[in-house]
KEDOGU-766801 format. One record per atom (N, C-alpha, C): x, y, z; residue number from 1. Coordinates in pm, 1 decimal, decimal comma, m for minus. Atoms other than C-alpha are relative to their C-alpha. Layout:
<rs>
<<X Y Z> NUM>
...
</rs>
This chain:
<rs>
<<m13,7 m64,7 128,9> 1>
<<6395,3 m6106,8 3439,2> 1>
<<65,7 136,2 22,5> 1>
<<m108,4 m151,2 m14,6> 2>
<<6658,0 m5784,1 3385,4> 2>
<<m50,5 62,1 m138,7> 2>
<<33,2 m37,9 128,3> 3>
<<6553,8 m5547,0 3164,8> 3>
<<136,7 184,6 7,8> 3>
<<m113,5 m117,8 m53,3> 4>
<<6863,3 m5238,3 3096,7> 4>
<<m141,3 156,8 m44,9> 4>
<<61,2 m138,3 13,9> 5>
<<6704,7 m4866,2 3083,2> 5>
<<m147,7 12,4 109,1> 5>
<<140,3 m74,3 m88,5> 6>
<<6369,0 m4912,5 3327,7> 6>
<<m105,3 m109,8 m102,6> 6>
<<122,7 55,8 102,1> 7>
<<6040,2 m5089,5 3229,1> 7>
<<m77,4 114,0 m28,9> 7>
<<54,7 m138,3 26,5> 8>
<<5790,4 m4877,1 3112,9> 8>
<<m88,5 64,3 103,1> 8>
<<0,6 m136,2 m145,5> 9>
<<5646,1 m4576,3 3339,5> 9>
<<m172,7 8,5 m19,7> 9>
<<94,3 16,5 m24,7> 10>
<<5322,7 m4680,1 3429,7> 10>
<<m131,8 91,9 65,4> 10>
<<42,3 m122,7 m15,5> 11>
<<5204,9 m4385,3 3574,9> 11>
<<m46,6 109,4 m69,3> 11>
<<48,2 m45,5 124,9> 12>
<<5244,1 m4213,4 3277,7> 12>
<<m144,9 m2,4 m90,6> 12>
<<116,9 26,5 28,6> 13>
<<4962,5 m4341,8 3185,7> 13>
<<m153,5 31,6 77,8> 13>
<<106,3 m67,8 m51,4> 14>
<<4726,5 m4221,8 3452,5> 14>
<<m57,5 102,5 m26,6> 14>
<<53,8 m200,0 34,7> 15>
<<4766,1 m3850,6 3330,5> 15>
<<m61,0 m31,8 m157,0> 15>
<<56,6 3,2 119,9> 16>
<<4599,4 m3981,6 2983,8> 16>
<<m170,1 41,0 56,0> 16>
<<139,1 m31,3 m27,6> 17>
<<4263,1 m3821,6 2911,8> 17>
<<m136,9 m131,5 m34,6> 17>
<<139,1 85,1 30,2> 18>
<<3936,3 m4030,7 2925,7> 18>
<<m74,7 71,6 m70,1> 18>
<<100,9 m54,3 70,5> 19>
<<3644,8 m3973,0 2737,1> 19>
<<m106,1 m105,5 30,9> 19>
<<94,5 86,1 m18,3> 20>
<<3277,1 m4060,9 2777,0> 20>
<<m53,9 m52,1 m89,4> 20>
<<88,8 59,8 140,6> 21>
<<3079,0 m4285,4 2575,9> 21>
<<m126,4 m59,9 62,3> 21>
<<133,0 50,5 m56,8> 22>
<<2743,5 m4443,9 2548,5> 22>
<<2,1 m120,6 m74,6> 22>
<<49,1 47,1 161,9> 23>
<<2692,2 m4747,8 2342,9> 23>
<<m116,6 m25,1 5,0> 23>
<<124,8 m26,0 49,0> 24>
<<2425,3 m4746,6 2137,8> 24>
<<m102,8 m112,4 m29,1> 24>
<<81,3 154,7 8,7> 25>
<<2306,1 m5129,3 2138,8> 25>
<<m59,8 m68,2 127,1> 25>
<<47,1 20,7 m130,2> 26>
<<2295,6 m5160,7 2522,5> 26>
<<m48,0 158,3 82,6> 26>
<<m7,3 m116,0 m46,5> 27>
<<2280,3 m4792,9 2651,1> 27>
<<144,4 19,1 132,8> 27>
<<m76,5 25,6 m60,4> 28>
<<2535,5 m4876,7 2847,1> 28>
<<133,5 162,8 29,8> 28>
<<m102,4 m114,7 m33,7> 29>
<<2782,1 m4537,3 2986,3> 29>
<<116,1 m40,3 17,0> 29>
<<m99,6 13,6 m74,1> 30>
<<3133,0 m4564,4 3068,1> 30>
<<90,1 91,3 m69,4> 30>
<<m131,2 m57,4 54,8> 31>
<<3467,6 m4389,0 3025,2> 31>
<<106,4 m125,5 m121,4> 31>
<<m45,5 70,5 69,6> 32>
<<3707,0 m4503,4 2779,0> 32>
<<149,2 72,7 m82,9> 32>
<<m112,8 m78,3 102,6> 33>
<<4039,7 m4383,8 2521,6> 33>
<<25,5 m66,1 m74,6> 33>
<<m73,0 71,4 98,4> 34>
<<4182,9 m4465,4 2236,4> 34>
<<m99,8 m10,6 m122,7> 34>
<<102,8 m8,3 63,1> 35>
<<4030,6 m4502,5 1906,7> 35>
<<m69,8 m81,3 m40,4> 35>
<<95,9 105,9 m5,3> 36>
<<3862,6 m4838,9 1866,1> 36>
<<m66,6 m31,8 159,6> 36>
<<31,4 54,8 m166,5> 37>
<<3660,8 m4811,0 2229,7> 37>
<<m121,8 m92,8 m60,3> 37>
<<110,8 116,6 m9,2> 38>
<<3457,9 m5114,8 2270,1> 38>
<<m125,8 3,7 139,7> 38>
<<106,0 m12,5 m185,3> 39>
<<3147,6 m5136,0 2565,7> 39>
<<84,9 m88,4 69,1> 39>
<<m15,9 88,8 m89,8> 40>
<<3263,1 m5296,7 2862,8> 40>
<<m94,3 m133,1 64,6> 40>
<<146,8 72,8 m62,7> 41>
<<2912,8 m5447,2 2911,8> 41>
<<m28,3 m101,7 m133,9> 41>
<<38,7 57,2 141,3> 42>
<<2817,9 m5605,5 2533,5> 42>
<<100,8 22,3 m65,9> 42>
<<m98,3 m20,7 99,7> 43>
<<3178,6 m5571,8 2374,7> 43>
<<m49,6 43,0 m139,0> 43>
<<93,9 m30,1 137,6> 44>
<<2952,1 m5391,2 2092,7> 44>
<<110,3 149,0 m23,7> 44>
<<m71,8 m103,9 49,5> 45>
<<3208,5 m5143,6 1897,7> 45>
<<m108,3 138,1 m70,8> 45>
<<78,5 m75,7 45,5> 46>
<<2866,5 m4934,6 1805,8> 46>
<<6,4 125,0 141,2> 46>
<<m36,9 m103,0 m127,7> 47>
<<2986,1 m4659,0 2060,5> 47>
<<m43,4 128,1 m53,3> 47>
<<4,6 m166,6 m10,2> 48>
<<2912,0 m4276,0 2104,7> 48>
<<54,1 72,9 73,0> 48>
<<m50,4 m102,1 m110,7> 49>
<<3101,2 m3992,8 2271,3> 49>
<<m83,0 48,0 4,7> 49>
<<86,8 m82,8 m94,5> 50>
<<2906,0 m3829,1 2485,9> 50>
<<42,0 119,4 74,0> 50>
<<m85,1 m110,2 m27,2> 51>
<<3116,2 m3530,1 2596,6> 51>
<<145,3 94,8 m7,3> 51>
</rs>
C-alpha cells in the first residue's frame, strides 16, 4: 500500500495528556483521554476524574 504525503505521526500522539479516573461501578483506577472514557475493567461509562 502507497500512501503520498506520510501516514500519520504516531508519536504525536504520545505527547497527549492523560488523565486519571476511577469508575464508580467497579472502583476500578486507570489513566485515560478523550471525552467518552470508558473502564478498561467493566466497560462501565459511569467514570470519575480523579485529578
Amino acid at each position: 500500500m502507497c500512501t503520498v504525503g506520510g501516514g500519520p505521526d504516531i508519536g504525536a500522539i504520545e505527547g497527549l495528556a492523560t488523565k486519571e479516573y476511577e469508575c464508580q461501578d467497579c472502583k476500578n483506577k486507570f489513566k485515560g483521554m478523550g471525552r467518552r472514557v470508558s473502564c478498561p475493567s467493566c466497560r462501565s461509562k459511569n467514570v470519575k476524574q480523579i485529578q
